[in-house]
C-alpha positions as a printed NumPy array, in Angstrom:
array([[ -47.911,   39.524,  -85.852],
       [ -47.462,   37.441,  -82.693],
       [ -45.901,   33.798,  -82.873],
       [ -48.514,   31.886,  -81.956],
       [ -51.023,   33.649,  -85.497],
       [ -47.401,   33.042,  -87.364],
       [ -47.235,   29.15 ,  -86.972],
       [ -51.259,   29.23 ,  -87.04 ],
       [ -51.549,   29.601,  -90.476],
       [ -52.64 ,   27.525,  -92.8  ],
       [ -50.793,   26.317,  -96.097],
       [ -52.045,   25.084,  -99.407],
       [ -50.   ,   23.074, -101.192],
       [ -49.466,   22.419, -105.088],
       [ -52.191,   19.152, -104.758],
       [ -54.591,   21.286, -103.383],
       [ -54.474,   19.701,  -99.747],
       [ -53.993,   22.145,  -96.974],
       [ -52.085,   22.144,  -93.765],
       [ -53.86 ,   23.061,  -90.921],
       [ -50.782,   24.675,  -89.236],
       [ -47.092,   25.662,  -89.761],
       [ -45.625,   22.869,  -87.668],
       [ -43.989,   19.527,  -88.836],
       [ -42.981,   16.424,  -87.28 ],
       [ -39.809,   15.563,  -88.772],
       [ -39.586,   11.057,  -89.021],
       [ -37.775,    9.923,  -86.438],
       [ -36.869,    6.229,  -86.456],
       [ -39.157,    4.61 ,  -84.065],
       [ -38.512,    0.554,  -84.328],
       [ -41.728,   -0.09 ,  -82.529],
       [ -42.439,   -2.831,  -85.561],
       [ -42.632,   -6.275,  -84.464],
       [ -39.513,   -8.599,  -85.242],
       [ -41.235,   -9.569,  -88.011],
       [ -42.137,   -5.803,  -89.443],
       [ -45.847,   -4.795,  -88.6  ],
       [ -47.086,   -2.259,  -87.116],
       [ -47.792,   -2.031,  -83.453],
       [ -50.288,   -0.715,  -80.968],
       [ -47.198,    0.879,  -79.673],
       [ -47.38 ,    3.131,  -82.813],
       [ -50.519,    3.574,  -82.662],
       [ -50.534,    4.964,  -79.593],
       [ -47.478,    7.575,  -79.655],
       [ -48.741,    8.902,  -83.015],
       [ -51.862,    9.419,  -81.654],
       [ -50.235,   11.577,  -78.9  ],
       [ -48.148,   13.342,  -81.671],
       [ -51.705,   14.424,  -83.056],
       [ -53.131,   15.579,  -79.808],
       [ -49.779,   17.545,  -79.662],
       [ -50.782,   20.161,  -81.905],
       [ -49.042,   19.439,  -84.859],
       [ -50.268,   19.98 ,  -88.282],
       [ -48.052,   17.58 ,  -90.301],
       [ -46.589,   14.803,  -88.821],
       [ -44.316,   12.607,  -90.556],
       [ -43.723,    9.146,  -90.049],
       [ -39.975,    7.39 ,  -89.094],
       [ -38.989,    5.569,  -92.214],
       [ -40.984,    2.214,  -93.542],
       [ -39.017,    0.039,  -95.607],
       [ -40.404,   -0.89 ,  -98.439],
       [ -38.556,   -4.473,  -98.742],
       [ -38.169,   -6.896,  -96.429],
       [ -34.929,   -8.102,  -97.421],
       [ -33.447,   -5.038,  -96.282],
       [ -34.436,   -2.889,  -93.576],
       [ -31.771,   -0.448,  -91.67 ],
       [ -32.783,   -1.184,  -88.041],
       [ -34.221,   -3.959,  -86.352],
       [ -38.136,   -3.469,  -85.885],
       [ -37.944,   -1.34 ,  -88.749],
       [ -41.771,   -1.524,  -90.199],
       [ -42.162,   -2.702,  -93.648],
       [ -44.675,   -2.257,  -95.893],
       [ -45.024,   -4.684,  -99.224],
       [ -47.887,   -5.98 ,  -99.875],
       [ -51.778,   -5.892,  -97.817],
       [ -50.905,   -8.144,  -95.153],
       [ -51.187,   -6.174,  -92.313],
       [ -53.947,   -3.319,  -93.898],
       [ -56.089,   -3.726,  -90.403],
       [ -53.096,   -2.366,  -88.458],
       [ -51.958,    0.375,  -90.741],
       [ -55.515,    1.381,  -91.177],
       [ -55.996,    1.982,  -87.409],
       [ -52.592,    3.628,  -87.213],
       [ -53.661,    6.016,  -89.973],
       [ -57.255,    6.703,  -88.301],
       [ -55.448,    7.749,  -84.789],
       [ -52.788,    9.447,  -86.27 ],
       [ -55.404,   11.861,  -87.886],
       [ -57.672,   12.053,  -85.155],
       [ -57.642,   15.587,  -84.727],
       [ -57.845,   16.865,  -88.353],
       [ -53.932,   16.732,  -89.08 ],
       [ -51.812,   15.452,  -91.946],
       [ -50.357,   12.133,  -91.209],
       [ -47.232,   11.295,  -93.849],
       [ -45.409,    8.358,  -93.808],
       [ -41.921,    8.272,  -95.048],
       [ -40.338,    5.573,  -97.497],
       [ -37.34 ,    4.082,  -97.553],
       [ -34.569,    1.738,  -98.458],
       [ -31.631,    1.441,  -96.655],
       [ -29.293,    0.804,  -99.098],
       [ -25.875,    0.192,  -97.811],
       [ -26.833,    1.7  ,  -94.499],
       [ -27.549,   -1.956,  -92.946],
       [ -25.91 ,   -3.289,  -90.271],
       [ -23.667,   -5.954,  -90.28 ],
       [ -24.819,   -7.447,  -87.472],
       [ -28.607,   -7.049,  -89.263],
       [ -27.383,   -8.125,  -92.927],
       [ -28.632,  -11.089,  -93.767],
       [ -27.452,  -10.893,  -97.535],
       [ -26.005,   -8.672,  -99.63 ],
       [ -26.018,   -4.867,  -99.309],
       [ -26.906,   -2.926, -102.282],
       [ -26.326,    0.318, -103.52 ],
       [ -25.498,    2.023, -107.075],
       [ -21.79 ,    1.161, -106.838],
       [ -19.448,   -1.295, -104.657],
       [ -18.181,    1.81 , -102.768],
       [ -17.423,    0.734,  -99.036],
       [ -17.592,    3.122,  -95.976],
       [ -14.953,    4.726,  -94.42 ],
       [ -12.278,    2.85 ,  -91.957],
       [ -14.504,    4.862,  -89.174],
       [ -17.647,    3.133,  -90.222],
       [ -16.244,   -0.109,  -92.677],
       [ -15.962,   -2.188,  -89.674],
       [ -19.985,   -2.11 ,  -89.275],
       [ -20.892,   -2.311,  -92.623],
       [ -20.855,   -4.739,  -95.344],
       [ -18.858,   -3.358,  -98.579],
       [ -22.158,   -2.82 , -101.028],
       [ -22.728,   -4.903, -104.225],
       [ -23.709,   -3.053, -107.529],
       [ -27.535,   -2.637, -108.284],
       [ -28.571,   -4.137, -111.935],
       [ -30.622,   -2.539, -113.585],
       [ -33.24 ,   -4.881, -113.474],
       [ -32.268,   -4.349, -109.3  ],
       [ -32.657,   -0.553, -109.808],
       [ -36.395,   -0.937, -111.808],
       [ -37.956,   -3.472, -109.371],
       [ -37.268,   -0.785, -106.068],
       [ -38.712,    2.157, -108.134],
       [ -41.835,    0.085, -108.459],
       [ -41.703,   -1.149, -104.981],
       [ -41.573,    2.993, -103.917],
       [ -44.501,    3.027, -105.986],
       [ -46.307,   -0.302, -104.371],
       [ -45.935,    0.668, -100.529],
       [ -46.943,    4.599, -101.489],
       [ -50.309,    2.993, -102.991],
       [ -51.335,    0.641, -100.093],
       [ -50.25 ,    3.397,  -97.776],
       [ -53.024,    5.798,  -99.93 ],
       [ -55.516,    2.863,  -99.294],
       [ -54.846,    2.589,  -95.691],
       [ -55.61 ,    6.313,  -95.149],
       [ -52.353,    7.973,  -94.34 ],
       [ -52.36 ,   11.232,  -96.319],
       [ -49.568,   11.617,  -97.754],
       [ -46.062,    9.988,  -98.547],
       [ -42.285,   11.408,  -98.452],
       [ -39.142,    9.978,  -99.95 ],
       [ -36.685,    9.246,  -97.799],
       [ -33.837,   11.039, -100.235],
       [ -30.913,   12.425,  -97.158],
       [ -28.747,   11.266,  -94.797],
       [ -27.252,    8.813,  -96.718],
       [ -29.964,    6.036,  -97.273],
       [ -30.269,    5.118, -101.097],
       [ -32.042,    7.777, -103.098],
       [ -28.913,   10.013, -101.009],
       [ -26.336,    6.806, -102.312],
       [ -27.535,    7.542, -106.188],
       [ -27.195,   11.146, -105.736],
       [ -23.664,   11.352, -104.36 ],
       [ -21.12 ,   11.288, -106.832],
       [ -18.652,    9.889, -103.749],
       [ -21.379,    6.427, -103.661],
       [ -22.31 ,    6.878, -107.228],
       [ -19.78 ,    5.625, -109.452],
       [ -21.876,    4.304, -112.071],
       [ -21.333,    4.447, -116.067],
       [ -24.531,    3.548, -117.394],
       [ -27.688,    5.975, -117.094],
       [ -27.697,    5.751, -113.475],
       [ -24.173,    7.136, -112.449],
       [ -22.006,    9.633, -113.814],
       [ -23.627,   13.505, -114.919],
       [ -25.803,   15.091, -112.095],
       [ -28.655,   14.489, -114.56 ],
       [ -28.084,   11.02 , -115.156],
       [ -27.224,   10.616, -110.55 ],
       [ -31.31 ,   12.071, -109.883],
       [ -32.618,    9.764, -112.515],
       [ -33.625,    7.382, -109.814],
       [ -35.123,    9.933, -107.215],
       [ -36.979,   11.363, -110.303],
       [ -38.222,    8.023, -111.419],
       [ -39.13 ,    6.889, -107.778],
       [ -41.303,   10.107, -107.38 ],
       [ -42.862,    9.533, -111.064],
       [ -43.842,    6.203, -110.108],
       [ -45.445,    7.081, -106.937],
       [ -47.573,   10.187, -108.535],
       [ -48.584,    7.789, -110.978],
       [ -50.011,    5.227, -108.702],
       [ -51.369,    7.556, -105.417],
       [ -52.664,   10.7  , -108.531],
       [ -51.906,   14.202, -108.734],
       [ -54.574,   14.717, -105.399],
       [ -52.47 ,   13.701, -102.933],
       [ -49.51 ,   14.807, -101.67 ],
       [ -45.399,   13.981, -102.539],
       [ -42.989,   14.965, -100.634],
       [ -38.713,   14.787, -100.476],
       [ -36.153,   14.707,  -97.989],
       [ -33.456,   16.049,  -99.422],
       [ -29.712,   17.043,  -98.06 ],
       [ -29.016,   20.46 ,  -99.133],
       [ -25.525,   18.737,  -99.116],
       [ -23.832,   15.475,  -97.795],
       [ -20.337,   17.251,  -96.794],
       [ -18.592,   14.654,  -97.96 ],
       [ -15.259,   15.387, -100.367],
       [ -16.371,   14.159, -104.001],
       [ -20.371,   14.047, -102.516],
       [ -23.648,   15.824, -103.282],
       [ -22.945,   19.294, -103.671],
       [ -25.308,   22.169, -102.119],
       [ -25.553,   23.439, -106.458],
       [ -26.341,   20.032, -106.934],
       [ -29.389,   19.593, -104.403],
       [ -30.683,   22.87 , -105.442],
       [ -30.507,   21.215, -109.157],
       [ -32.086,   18.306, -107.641],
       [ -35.382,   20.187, -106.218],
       [ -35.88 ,   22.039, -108.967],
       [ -36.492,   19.809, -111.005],
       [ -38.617,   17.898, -108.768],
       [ -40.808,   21.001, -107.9  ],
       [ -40.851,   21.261, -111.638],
       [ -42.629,   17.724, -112.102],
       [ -45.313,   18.51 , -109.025],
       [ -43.64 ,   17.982, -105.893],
       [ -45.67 ,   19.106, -103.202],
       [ -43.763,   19.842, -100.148],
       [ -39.534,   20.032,  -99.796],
       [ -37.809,   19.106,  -96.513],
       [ -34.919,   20.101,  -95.971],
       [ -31.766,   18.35 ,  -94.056],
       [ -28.264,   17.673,  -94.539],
       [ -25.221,   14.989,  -93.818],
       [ -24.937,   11.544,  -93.492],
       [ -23.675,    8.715,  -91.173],
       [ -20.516,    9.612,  -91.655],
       [ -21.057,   13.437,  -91.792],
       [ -23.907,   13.872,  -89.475],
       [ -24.753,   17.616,  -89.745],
       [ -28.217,   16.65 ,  -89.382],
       [ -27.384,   15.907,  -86.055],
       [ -26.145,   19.523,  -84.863],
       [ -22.631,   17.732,  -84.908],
       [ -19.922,   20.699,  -85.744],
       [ -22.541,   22.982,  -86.462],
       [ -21.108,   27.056,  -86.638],
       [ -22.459,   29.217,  -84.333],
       [ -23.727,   31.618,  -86.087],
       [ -26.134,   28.976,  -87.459],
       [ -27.02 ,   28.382,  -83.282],
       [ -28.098,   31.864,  -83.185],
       [ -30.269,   31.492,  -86.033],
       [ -31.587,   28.216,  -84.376],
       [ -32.643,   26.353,  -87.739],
       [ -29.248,   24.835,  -89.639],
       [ -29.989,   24.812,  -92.717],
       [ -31.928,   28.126,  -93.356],
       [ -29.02 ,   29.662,  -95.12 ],
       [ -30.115,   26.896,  -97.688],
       [ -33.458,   27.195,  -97.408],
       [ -32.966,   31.245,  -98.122],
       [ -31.545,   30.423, -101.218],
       [ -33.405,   27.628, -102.785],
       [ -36.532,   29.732, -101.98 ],
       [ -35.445,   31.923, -105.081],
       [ -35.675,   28.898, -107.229],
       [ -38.347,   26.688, -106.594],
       [ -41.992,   28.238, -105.05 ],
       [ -43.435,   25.258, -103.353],
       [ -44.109,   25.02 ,  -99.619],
       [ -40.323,   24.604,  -97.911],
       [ -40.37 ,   22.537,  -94.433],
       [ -36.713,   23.148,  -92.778],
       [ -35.717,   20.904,  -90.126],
       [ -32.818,   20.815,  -87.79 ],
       [ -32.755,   23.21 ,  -84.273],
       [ -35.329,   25.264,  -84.015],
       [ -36.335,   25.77 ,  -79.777],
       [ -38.299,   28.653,  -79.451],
       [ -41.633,   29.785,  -80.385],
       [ -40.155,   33.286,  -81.565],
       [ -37.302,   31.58 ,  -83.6  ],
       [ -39.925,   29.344,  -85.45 ],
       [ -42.106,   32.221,  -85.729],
       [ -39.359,   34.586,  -87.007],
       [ -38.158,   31.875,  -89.766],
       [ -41.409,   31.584,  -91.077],
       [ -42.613,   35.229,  -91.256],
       [ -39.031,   35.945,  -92.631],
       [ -40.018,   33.499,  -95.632],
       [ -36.859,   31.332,  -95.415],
       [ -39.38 ,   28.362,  -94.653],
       [ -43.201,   27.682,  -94.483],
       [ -43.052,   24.544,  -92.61 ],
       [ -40.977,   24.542,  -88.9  ],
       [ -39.804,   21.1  ,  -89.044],
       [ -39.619,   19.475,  -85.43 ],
       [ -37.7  ,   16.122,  -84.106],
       [ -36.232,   15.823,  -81.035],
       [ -38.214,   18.755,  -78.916],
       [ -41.284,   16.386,  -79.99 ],
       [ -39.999,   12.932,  -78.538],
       [ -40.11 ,   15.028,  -75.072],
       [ -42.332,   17.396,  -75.496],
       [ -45.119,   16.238,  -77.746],
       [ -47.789,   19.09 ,  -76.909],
       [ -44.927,   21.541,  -77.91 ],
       [ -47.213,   23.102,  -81.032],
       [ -50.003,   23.195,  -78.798],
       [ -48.641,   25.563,  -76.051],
       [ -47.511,   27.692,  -78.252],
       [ -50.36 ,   27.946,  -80.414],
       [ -52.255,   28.402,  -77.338],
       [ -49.981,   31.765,  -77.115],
       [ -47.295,   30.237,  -74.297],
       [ -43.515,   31.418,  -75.321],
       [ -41.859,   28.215,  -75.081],
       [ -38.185,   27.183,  -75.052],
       [ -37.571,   23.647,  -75.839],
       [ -36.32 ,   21.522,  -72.877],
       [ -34.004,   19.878,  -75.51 ],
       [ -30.594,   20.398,  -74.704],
       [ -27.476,   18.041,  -76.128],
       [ -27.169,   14.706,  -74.656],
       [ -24.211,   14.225,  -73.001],
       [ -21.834,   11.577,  -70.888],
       [ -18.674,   13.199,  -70.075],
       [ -16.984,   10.675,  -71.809],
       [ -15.576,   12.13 ,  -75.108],
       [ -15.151,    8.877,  -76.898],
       [ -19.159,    8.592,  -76.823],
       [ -20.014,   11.906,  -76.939],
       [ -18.57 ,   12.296,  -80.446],
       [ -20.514,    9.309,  -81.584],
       [ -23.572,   11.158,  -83.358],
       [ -25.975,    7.719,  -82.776],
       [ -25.856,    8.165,  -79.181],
       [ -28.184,   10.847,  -78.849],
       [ -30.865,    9.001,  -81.533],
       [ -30.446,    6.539,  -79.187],
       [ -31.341,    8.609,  -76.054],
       [ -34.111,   10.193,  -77.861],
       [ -35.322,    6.885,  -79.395],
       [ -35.868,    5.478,  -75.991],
       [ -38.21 ,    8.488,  -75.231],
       [ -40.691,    7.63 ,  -77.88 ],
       [ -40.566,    3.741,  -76.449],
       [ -42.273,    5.536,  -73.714],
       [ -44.689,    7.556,  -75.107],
       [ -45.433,    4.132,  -77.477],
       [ -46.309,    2.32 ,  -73.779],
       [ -48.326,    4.865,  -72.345],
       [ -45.951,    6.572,  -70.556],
       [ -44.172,   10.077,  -70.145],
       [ -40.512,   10.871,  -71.61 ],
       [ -37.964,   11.121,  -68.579],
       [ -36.544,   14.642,  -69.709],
       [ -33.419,   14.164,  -67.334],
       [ -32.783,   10.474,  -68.354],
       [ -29.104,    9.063,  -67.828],
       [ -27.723,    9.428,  -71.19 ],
       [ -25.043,    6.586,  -70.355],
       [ -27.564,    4.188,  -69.052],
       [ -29.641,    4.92 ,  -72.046],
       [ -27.353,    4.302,  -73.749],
       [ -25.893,    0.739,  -72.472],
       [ -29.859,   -0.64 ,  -72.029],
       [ -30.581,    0.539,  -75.376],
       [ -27.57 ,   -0.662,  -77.439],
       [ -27.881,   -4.012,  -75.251],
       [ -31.171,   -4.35 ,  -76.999],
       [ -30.237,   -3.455,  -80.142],
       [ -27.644,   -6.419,  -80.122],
       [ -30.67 ,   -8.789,  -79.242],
       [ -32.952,   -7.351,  -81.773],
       [ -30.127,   -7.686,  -84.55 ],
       [ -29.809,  -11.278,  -83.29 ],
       [ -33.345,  -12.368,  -83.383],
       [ -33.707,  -10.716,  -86.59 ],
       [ -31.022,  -12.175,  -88.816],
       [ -31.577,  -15.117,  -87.202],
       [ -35.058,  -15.195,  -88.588],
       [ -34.107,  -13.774,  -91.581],
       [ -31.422,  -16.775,  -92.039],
       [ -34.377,  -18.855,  -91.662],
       [ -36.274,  -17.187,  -93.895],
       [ -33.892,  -17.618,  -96.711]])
């Protein structure tokens, strides 16, 4: 069976919606919201090209789902109706050529800034970072329990106006360390209570935010998880413990698992001291995938290095995943799923970004940054520059990072 009838395929999912093809946009985090949080035309327009591209399922970067606390400037955050017109016409583009359009929730947790904190950072326990990372990020404060309920229901709020606004489905935002990943780890999680402790009572909270969302958007429409099929952390979530962790939630109706791994301070997800073995195989976590796959039978979406048509073609037809989930060859090439289900063999132009300057170079943001930049393009109108200086990306973008931040706290000073 060539590649191109391989990734053609169709897939029906537990809800009974189907996927027109076997490619996936993966979120990347966009921060094409306004300073204030709405959407944009900007995101209008590059999901719109993200639909032309070919791809079946396309998942959106992560919207907050309180404004208190968002992990990036321009973050987009959706809590009440307000700004229905714009999501609305984000959702109608985004589907414009019969694909799924997801969007992905989230709350930061701990993961926020200090230069963007405003207030407290929460999280299930007053665990700070590292000394790598402590120096740009608050040390947390506890969640109550009353804390705890009130974001559950807020999954369940912004997963309901979504439904209304007409993207198709939703995904929690469980990996790389945000806070459905904080509850699960037993390194973040030091709770006693009903929240912390036992593996079973660590998932309560990812269970009950996915309860509460099937509850509000019906069993019709369609769940899905990003889960780490570990954090490799010492003391965090274990690969037994994910596999644990999506059984059970394939057990309750989950509709579609992604697959990634690490956090900010162990960025697998990144490629970042990845074996090579795993290179060859281009996808990292398939070894994961391969296994869960004997546990759980729900549709499997595995993200994380896949560059060729025959590699994506080969993981799927081996059965390891159903979904080939795409990131960064999609914030250059958009039309990627297109020319290959047109039949082209096509190698990714994506190659690691690099400065020469070890110091950066180990620093796993730099290359979201490089890549972020990309999709600022494609959000104006305009075409990625494949051969981009990674250092000058770097410098403009991080110099307007530091202005966001500042305009942002300062409003959200104000505000408070």
């Amino acid at each position: 069976m060539s590649f191109q009838i391989t990734l053609g395929q169709t897939i029906g999912l537990p809800c009974g919606v189907t996927l027109p093809n076997r490619f996936g946009k993966s979120a990347m985090s966009e921060t094409l919201g306004t300073i204030d949080n709405h959407a944009t035309e900007e995101l209008v327009r590059l999901y719109g090209r993200w639909a032309d591209g070919g791809t079946g399922l396309v998942i959106t970067g992560n919207i907050m789902i309180d404004q208190r606390h968002i992990g990036e400037p321009h973050n987009v955050v959706v809590e009440d109706e307000r700004d229905m017109a714009n999501l609305k016409r984000w959702a109608r583009i985004g589907t414009r050529q019969g694909n799924q359009l997801w969007v992905q929730l989230n709350h930061p947790g701990k993961q926020i800034p200090k230069m963007l904190a405003s207030g407290d950072t929460l999280s299930p326990s007053a665990i700070p970072f590292g000394k790598e990372l402590s120096p740009h990020f608050k040390t947390p404060r506890a969640l109550t329990e009353d804390e705890i309920l009130d974001i559950i229901a807020r999954f369940a709020r912004s997963a309901a106006i979504l439904k209304k606004a007409g993207f198709t489905g939703v995904q929690i935002h469980g990996a790389h360390g945000y806070l459905v990943s904080q509850f699960l780890s037993g390194h973040h999680n030091q709770r006693t209570d009903r929240w912390g402790g036992s593996l079973e009572n660590r998932m309560r909270f990812a269970l009950e935010v996915y309860r509460a969302i099937r509850a509000e958007v019906g069993k019709e429409y369609p769940v899905s998880i990003k889960l780490n099929s570990a954090d490799f952390q010492r003391g965090g979530f274990t690969e037994e413990e994910s596999m644990t962790v999506a059984e059970t939630l394939a057990n309750e109706g989950l509709d579609l698992l992604e697959i990634s791994g690490g956090t900010y301070e162990a960025p697998t997800m990144s490629g970042k001291d990845v074996r090579e073995s795993t290179l060859q195989r281009e996808a990292y976590f398939l070894e994961y995938a391969e296994k869960i796959r004997a546990r759980i039978s729900i549709p499997l979406m595995v993200t994380g290095g896949f560059r060729t048509s025959e590699g994506m073609a080969a993981a799927v037809a081996s059965g390891a995943t159903d979904i080939v989930g795409l990131a960064r060859p999609l914030a250059v090439e958009p039309d990627l799923p297109k020319r290959i289900l047109a039949g082209e063999s096509v190698h990714s132009v994506v190659t690691p970004r690099r400065t020469g300057i070890k110091a950066i170079d180990d620093m796993a943001m730099m290359e979201v940054i490089w890549f972020a930049r990309q999709l600022h393009r494609m959000g104006k109108g305009k075409e990625p520059i494949r051969d981009e200086s990674v250092l000058m990306a770097m410098i403009r973008s991080m110099a307007m990072v530091a202005i966001r931040s500042s305009r942002t706290k300062r409003m959200r000073l104000r505000a408070n």
